[in-house]
Backbone bond lengths (Angstrom), bond angles and torsions (degrees), N, CA, C in turn:
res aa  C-N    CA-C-N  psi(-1)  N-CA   C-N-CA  omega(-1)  CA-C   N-CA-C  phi
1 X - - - 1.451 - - 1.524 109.35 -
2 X 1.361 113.59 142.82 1.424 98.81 -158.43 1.737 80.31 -116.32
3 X 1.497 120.51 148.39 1.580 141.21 153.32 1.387 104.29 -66.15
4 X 1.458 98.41 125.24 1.957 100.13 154.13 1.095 103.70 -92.10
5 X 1.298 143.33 3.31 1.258 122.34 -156.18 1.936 97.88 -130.50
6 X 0.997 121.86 153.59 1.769 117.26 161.29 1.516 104.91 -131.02
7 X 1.642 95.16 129.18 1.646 109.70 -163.82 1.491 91.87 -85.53
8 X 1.113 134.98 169.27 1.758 152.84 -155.67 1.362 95.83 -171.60
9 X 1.415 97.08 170.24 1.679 106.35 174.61 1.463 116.17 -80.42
10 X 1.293 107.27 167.45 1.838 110.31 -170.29 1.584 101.89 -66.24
11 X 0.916 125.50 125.61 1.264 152.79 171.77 1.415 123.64 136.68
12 X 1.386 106.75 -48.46 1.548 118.94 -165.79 1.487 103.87 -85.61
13 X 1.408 108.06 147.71 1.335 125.84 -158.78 1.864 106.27 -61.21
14 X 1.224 124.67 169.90 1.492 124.18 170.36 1.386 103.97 -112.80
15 X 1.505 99.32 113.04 1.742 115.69 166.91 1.190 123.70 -59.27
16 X 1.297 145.59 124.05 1.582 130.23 -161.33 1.857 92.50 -124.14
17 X 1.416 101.32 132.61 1.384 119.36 -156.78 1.357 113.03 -48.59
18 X 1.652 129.28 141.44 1.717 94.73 162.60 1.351 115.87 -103.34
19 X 1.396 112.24 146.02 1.433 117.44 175.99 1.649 112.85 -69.45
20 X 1.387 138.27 158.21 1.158 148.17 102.27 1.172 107.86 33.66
21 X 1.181 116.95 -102.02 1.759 113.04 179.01 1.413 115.69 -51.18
22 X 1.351 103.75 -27.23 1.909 90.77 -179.45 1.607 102.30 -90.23
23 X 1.134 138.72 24.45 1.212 143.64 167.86 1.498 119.38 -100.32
24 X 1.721 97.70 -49.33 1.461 113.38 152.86 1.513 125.25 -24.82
25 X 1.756 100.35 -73.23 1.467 135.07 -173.63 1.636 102.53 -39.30
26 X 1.234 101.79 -72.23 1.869 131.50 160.73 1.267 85.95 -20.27
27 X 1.430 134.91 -132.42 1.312 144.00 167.90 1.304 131.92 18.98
28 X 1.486 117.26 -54.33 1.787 122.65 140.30 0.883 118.28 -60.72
29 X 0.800 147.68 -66.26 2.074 148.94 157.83 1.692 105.83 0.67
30 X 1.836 102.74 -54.47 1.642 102.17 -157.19 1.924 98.06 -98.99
31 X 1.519 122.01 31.10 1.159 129.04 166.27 1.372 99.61 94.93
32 X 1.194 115.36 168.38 1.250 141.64 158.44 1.644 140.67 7.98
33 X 1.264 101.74 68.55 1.644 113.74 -147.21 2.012 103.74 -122.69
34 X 1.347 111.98 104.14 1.235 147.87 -178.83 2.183 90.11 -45.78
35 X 1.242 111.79 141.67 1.445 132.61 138.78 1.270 99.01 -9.58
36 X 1.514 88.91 -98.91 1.944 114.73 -169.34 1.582 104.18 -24.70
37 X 1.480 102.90 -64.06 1.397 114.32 -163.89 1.612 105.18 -39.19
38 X 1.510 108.64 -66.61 1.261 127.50 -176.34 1.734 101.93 -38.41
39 X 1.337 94.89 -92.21 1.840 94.74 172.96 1.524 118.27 -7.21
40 X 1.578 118.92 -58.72 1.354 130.98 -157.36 1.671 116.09 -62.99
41 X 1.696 89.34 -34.49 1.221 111.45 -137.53 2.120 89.21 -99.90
42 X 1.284 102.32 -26.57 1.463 112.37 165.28 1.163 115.92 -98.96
43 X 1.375 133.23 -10.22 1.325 131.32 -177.50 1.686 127.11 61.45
44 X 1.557 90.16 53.46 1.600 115.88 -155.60 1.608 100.96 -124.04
45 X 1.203 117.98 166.89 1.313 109.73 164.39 1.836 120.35 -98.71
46 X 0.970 102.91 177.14 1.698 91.60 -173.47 1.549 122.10 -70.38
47 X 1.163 118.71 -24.40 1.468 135.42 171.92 1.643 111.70 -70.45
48 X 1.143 105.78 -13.41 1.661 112.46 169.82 1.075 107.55 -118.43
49 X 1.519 143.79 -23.73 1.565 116.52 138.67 1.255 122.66 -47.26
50 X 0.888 134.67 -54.15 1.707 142.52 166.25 1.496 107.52 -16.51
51 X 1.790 97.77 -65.61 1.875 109.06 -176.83 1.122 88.58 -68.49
52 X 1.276 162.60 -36.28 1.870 130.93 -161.62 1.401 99.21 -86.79
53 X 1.268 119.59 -42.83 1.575 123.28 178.53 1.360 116.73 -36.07
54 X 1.941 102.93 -50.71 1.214 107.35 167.30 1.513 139.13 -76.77
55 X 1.611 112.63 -23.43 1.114 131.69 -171.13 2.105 87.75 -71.18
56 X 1.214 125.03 -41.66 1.545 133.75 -170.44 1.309 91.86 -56.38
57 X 1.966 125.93 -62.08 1.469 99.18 -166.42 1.474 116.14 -74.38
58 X 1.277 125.43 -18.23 1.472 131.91 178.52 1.617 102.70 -49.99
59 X 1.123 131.47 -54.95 1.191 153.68 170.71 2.064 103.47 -35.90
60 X 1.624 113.60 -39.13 1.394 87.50 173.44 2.089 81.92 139.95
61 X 0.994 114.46 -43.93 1.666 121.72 -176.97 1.243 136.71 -61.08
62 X 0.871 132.10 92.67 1.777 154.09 -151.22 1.392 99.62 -62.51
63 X 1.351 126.80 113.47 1.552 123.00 -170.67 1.427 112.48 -135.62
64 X 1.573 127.63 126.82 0.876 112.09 178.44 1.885 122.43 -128.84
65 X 1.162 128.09 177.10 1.764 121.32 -173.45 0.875 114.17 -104.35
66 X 1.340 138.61 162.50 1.629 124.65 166.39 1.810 78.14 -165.35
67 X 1.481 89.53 128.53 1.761 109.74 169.85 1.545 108.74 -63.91
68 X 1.293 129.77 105.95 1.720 134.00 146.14 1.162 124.44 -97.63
69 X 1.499 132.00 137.46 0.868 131.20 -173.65 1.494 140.41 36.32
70 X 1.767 104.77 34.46 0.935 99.27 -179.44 2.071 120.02 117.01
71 X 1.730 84.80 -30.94 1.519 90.29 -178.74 1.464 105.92 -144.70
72 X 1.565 109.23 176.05 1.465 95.65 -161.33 2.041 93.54 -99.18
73 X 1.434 91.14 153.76 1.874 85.42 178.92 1.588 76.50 -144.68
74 X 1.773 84.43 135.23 1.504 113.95 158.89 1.248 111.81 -80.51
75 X 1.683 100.82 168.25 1.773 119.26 159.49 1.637 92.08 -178.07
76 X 1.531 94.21 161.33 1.437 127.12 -173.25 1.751 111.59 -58.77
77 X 0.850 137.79 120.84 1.952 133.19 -164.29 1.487 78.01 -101.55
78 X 1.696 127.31 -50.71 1.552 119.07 -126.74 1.510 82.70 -159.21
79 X 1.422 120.56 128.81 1.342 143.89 164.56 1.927 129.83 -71.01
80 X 0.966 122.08 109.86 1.158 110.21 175.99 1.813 122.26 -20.24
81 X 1.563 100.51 116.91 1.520 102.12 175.51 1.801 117.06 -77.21
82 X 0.804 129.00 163.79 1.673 138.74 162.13 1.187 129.64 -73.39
83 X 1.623 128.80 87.14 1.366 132.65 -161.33 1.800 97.13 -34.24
84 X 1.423 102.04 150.89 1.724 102.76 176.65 1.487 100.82 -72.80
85 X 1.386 131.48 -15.14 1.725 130.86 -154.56 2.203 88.42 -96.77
86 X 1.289 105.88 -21.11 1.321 106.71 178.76 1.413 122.79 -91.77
87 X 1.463 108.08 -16.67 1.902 142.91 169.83 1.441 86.83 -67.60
88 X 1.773 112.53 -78.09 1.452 114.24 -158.14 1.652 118.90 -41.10
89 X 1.577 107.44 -23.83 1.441 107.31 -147.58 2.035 101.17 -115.47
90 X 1.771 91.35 19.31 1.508 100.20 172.75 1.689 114.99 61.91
91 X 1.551 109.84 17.30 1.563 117.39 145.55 1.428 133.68 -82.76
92 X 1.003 129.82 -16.49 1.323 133.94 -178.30 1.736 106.71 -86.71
93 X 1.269 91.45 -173.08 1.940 89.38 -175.85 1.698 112.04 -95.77
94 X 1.455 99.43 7.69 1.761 93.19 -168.25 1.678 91.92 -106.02
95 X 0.864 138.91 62.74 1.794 135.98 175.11 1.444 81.18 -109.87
96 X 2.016 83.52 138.85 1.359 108.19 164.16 1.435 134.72 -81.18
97 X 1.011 126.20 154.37 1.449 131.27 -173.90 1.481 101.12 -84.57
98 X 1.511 122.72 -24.20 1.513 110.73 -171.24 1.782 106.33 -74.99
99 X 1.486 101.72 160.09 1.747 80.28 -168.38 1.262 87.99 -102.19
100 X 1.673 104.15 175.40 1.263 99.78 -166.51 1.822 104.52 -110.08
101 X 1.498 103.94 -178.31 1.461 109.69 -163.17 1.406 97.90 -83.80
């Protein structure tokens, strides 16, 4: 059974684990990041960088390729948007300040 969570002593904040794909995500985020790299860098094989790569745009994240040196390296074009039903309900970042009636 795996913990999301890692307990610390009373005071200090609780770190909540990162997954795989959010390591991925990370990595597209900071530009231009190769297969291999990914794989290497998680200690994965390349066919499962592939699935997180893909599992990231399934998720909502606009991703695109561009050949360097030879190989193709992703990064993030377009950020996950905020369902409108998660807007409506004053979770997202666009809630208004006017109050309502």
């Amino acid at each position: 059974m795996r913990k999301s969570k890692i307990e610390v002593k009373a005071g200090t904040p609780v770190a909540l684990r990162q997954t795989k794909k959010s390591q991925v995500l990370e990595m597209l985020n900071g530009g231009g990041v190769s297969v291999v790299a990914i794989a290497d860098a998680l200690s994965i094989s390349k066919q499962a960088a592939y699935s997180l790569i893909g599992d990231v745009k399934r998720s909502g994240v606009v991703i695109s390729g561009a050949v360097k040196d030879g190989a193709m390296h992703y990064s993030v074009v377009q950020k996950k948007k905020a369902k409108a039903k998660t807007l409506a309900f004053g979770k997202g970042a666009s809630v208004s300040d006017a109050p309502s009636h």
